[in-house]
C-alpha positions in Angstrom: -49.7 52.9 -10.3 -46.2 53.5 -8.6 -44.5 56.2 -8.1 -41.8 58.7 -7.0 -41.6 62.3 -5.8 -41.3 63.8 -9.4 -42.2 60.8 -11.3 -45.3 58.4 -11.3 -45.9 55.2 -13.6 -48.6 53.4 -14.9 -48.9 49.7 -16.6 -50.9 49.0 -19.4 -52.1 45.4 -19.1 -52.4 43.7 -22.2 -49.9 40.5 -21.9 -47.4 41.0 -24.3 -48.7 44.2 -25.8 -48.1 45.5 -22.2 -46.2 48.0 -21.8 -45.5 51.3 -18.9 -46.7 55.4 -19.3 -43.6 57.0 -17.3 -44.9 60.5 -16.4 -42.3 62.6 -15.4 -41.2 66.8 -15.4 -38.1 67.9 -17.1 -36.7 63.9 -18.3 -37.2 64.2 -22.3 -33.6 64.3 -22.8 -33.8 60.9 -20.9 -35.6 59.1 -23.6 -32.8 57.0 -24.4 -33.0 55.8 -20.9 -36.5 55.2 -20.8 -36.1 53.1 -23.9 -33.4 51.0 -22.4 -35.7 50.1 -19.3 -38.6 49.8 -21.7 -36.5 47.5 -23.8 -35.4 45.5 -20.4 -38.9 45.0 -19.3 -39.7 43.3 -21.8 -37.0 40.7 -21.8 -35.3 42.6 -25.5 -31.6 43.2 -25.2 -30.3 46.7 -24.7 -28.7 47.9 -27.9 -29.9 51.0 -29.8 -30.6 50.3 -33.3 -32.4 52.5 -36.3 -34.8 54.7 -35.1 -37.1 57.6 -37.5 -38.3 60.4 -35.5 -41.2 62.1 -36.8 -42.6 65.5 -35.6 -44.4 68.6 -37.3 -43.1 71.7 -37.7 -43.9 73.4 -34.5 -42.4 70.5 -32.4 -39.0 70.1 -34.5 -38.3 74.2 -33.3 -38.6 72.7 -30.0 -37.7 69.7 -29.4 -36.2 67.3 -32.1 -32.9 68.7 -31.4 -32.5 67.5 -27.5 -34.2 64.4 -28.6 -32.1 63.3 -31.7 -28.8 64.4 -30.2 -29.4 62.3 -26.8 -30.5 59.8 -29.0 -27.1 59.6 -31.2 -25.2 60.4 -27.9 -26.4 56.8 -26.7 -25.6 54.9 -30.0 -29.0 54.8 -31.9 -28.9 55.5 -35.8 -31.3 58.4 -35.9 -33.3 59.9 -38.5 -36.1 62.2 -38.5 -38.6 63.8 -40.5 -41.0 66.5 -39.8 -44.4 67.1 -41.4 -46.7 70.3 -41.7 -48.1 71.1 -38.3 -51.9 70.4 -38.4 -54.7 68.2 -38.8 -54.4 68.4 -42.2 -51.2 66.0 -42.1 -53.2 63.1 -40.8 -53.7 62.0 -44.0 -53.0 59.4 -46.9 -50.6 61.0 -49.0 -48.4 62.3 -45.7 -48.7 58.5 -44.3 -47.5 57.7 -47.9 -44.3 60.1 -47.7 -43.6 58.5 -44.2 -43.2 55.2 -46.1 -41.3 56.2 -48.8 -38.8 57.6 -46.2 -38.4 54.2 -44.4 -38.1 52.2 -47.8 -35.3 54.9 -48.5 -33.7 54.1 -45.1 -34.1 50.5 -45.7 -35.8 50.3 -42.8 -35.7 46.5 -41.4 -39.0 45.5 -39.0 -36.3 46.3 -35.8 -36.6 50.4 -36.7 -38.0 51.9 -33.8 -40.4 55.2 -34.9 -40.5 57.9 -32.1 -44.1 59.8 -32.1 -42.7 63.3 -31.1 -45.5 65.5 -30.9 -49.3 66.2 -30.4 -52.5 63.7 -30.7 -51.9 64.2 -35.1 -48.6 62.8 -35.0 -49.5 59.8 -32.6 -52.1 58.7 -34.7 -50.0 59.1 -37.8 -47.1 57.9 -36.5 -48.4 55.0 -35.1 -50.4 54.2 -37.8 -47.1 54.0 -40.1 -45.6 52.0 -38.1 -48.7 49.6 -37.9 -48.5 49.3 -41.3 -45.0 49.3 -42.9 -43.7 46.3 -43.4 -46.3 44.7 -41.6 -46.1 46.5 -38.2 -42.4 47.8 -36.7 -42.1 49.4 -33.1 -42.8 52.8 -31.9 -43.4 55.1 -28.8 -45.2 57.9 -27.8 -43.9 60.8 -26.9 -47.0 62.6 -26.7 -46.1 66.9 -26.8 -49.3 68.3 -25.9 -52.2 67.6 -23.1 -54.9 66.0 -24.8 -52.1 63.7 -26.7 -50.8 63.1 -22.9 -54.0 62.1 -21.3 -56.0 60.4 -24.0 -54.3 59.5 -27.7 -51.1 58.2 -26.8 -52.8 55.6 -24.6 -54.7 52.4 -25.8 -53.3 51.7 -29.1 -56.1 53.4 -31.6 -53.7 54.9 -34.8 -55.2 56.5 -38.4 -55.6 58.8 -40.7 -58.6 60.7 -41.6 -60.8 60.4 -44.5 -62.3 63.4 -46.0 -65.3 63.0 -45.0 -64.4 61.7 -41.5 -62.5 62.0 -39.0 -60.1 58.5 -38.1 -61.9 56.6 -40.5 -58.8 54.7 -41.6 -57.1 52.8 -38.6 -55.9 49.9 -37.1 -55.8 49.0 -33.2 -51.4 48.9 -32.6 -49.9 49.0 -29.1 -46.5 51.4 -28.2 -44.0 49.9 -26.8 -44.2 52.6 -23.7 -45.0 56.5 -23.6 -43.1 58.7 -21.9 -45.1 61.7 -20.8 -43.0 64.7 -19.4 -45.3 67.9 -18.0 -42.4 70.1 -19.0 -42.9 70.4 -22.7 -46.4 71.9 -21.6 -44.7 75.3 -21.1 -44.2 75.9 -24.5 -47.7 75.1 -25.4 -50.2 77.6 -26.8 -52.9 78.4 -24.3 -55.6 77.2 -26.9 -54.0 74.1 -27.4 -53.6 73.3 -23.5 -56.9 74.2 -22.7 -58.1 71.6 -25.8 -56.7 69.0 -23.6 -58.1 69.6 -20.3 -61.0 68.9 -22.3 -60.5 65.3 -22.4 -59.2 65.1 -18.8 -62.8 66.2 -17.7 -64.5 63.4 -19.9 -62.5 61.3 -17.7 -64.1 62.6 -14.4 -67.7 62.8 -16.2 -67.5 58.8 -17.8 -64.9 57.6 -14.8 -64.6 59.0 -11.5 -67.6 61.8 -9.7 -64.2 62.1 -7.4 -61.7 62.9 -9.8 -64.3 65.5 -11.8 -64.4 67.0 -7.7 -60.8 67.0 -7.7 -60.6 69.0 -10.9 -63.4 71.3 -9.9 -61.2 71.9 -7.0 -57.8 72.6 -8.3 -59.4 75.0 -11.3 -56.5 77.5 -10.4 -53.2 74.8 -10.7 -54.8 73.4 -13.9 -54.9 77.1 -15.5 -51.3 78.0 -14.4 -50.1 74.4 -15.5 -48.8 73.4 -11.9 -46.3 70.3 -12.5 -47.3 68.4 -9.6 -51.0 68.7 -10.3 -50.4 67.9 -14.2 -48.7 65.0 -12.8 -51.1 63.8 -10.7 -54.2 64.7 -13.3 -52.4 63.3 -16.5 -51.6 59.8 -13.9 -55.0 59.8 -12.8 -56.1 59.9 -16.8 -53.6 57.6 -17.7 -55.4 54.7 -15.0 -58.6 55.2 -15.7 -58.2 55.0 -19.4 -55.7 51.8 -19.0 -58.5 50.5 -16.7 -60.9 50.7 -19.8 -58.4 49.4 -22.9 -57.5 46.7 -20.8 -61.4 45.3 -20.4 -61.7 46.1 -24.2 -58.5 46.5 -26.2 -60.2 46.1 -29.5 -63.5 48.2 -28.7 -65.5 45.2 -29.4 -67.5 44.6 -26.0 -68.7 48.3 -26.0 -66.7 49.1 -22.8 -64.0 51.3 -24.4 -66.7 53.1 -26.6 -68.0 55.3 -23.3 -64.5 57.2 -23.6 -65.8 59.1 -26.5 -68.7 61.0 -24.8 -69.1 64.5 -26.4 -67.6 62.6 -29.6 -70.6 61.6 -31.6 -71.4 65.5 -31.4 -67.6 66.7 -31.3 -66.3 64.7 -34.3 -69.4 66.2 -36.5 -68.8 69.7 -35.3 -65.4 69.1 -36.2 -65.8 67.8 -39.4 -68.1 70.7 -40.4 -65.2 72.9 -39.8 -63.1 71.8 -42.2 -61.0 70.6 -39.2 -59.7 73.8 -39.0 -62.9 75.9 -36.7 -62.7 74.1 -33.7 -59.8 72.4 -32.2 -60.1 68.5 -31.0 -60.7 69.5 -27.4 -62.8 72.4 -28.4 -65.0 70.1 -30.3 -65.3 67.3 -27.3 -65.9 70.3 -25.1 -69.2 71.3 -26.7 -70.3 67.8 -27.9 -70.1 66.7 -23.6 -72.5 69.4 -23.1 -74.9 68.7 -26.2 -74.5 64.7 -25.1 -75.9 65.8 -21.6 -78.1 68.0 -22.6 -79.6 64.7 -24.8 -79.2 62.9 -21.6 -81.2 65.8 -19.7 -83.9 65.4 -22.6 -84.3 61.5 -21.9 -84.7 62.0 -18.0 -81.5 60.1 -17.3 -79.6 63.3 -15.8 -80.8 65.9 -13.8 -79.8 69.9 -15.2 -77.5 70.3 -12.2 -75.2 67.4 -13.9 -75.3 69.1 -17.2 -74.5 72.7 -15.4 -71.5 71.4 -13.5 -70.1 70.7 -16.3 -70.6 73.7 -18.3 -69.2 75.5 -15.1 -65.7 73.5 -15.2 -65.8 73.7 -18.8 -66.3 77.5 -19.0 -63.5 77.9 -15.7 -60.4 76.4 -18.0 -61.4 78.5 -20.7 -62.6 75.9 -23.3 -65.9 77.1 -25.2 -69.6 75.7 -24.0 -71.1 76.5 -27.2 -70.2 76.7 -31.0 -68.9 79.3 -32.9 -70.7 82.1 -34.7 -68.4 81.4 -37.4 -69.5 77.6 -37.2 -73.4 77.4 -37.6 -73.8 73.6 -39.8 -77.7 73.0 -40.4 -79.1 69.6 -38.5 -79.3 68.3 -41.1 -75.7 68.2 -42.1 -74.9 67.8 -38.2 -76.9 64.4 -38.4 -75.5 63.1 -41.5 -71.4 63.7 -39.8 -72.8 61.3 -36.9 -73.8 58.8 -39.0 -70.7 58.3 -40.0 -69.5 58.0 -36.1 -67.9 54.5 -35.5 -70.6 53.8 -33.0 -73.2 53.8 -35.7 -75.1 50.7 -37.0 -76.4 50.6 -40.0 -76.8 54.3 -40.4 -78.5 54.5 -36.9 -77.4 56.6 -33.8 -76.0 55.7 -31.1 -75.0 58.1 -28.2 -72.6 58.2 -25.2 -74.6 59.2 -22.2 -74.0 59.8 -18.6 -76.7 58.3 -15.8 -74.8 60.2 -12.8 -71.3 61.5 -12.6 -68.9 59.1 -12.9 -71.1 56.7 -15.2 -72.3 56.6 -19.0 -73.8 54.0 -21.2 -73.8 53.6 -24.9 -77.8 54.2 -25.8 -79.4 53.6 -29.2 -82.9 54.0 -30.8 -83.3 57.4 -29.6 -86.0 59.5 -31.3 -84.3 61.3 -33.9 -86.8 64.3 -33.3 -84.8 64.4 -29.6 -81.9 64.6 -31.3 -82.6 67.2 -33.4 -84.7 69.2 -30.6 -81.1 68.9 -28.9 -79.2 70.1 -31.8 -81.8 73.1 -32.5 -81.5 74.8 -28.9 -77.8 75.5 -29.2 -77.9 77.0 -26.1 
């Protein structure tokens, strides 16, 4: 990782599907600039070209403006389009109006697409661009937290299915993100706090120091300090470079321990109609149904599972689910089998050993689970 006063960097490692996270305060008008160096890094000449910038509704208020004009200023042909704000537009027939735009711009495979915007928009974005014409470049310019520290890194784009969440995917690297803390002014307290959610999975999976570190700096992490966003969305960034880079294609089970709290999260989620519980949210209460699992097996001690209830409930995310929300286990069970960590229909669980560590654990007692699932607690 290198770094400046106001600016650090890190590399993703992946030969020629390399490519740098700049994470910087107040530099989003810089894109342009950022695309140049990008573009020199990898040995491309520097000339703007085409380039489709798609956002969702509450973004474009925002920030499409500052982005599009810089962009023109500099010589790039740029178009945008903006989508309904939501989870809802992570979906088939908005990927399909996405490529009916770039057949209408006669897009060539040199169009760049800009993600501008949350973890929805990444994923759809990128998975457009995966997919038109056989794969044209894009970057992230991830708006909100959880997009910062987790989405826009490692190459996973899709679309949900109705039934589940990111069913429909493909594995496609950016060609760089460019993460600038300032844009997390403007964003709702609910939808900040749904990433910090991800940045303690980090510390939980990761790093027993970085989860101390957060534990520590509870106060700058509420009131959105730069320099401590910098430092926490940096310290994200590695670690989960550190992981895509062992296992770019989630094939060697490495890169599956970053979705602890998901097997739960994604279900919870699903069973909301997308629209209960925030992604954050979700992951939030699925870490703490994960350990308590963990608890039930002997592998962690309560003390584990209570820290991180503690941070949890500190940052203002939720430790338990709604009382709108109350799925039966049944219906909770039948979401996880649909998880991507599933085999054949059977379970398989995220679980934490000591903080700082998990393992991917199958064959567990479906009676434990559901004995899990039944003390919502």
């Amino acid at each position: 990782m290198t770094e400046s006063q106001d600016r650090l960097e890190v590399q993703v490692t992946l030969g020629d599907r390399g490519y740098p996270i700049s994470i910087t305060s107040n530099e989003l008008s810089a894109l342009p600039e950022y695309l140049d160096r990008w573009r020199e890094a990898r040995g491309s000449p520097v000339r703007a070209g085409q380039v489709l910038v798609i956002t969702d509704s509450n973004v474009a208020r925002l920030y499409l403006q500052v982005v599009c004009e810089r962009l023109s200023a500099t010589g790039w042909q740029c178009d945008h389009i903006v989508v309904p704000a939501g989870e809802q537009s992570k979906s088939l027939s908005c990927a399909s109006l996405l490529y009916d735009r770039l057949v209408e711009l006669k897009a060539a495979r040199n169009m760049l697409v800009v993600a501008l915007g949350g973890g929805v928009i990444g994923d759809l974005a990128g998975f457009v661009a995966a997919t038109y014409a056989r794969s044209i470049p894009f970057v992230q310019v991830p708006t909100t937290l959880l997009a910062q520290v987790d989405s826009s890194v490692g190459g996973k784009v899709g679309i949900n299915h109705p039934r589940a969440k990111n069913l429909i995917g493909a594995f496609y690297q950016p060609r760089g993100v460019l993460i600038d803390t300032a844009v997390l002014d403007t964003l709702p307290a609910r939808d900040y706090r749904s990433g910090l959610a991800e940045v303690i999975k980090y510390g939980v999976i990761l790093d027993a120091e970085f989860f101390e570190y957060l534990e520590q700096h509870v106060p700058e992490l509420n009131t959105r300090d730069p320099e401590v966003l910098r430092q926490v969305i940096a310290g994200c960034c590695r670690l989960k470079a550190d992981v895509v880079e062992q296992d770019e294609y989630e094939r060697t089970g490495i890169r599956a321990t970053l979705n602890y709290g998901h097997t739960f999260g994604h279900a919870f989620e699903a069973l909301g109609e997308y629209g209960t519980l925030q992604h954050g949210e979700a992951v939030a209460i699925g870490m703490l149904y994960a350990s308590r699992l963990a608890e039930r097996l002997g592998r962690i001690p309560a003390e584990m599972t209570t820290r991180q209830r503690n941070l949890i409930e500190a940052v203002g995310l939720p430790s338990e689910l709604p009382a709108g929300l109350s799925p039966a286990v049944d219906d909770i069970i039948d979401r996880m089998r649909l998880d991507k960590k599933s085999v054949s229909g059977r379970l398989r669980f995220v679980l934490p050993t000591r903080m700082g560590h998990v393992e991917t654990v199958a064959d567990i007692p479906e009676e434990i689970v559901r004995a899990v699932l039944t003390d919502r607690g």
